[in-house]
Residue, then its C-alpha position, 0 to 999 in steps of 0.5 A: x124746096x120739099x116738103x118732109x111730112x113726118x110719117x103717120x102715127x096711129x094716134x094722127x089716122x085715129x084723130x082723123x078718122x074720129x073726125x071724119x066718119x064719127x066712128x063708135x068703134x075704132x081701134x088703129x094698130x101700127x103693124x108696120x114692125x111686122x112688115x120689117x124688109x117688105x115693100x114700102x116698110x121703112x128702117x124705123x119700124x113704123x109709119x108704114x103699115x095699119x090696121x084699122x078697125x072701125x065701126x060707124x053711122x056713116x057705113x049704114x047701108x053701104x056695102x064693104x066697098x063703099x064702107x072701105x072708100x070712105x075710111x081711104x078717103x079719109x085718110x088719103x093726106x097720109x100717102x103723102x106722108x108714108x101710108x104704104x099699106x092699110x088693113x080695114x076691118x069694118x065691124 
């Protein structure tokens, strides 16, 4: 039997990210509307695609790689589920 996941939202990546890298910063956009007839979009216009911008003590010292690692990392459960595409800008 399969497991259906519902697909992400912003508000679940947003939780998650809070609680995990104690962000200062943080914004999450569902852009997977834009992405509409691409690749891993779906027909419901959402789920698909994010943006995340984030800023935290856990970056310090840590280059943009190390920095991007840890945001995927974190949010690696959300694949399973529909994550096709994330965008992060680490500020």
């Amino acid at each position: 039997m399969t497991t259906v996941h519902p697909l992400p939202t912003a508000a679940a990546l947003q939780a998650r990210l809070v609680e995990v890298l104690q962000p200062t910063q943080l914004e999450v956009i569902d852009e997977s509307a834009a992405h509409a007839g691409h690749a891993g979009a779906n027909a419901q216009g959402y789920g698909t695609h994010f943006r995340v911008r984030i800023a935290s003590p856990l970056f310090e010292g840590k280059g943009r790689v190390a920095r991007h690692r840890l945001v995927y990392d974190a949010l690696d459960d959300f694949v399973a589920q529909g994550l096709h595409a994330l965008a992060i800008e680490v500020l």
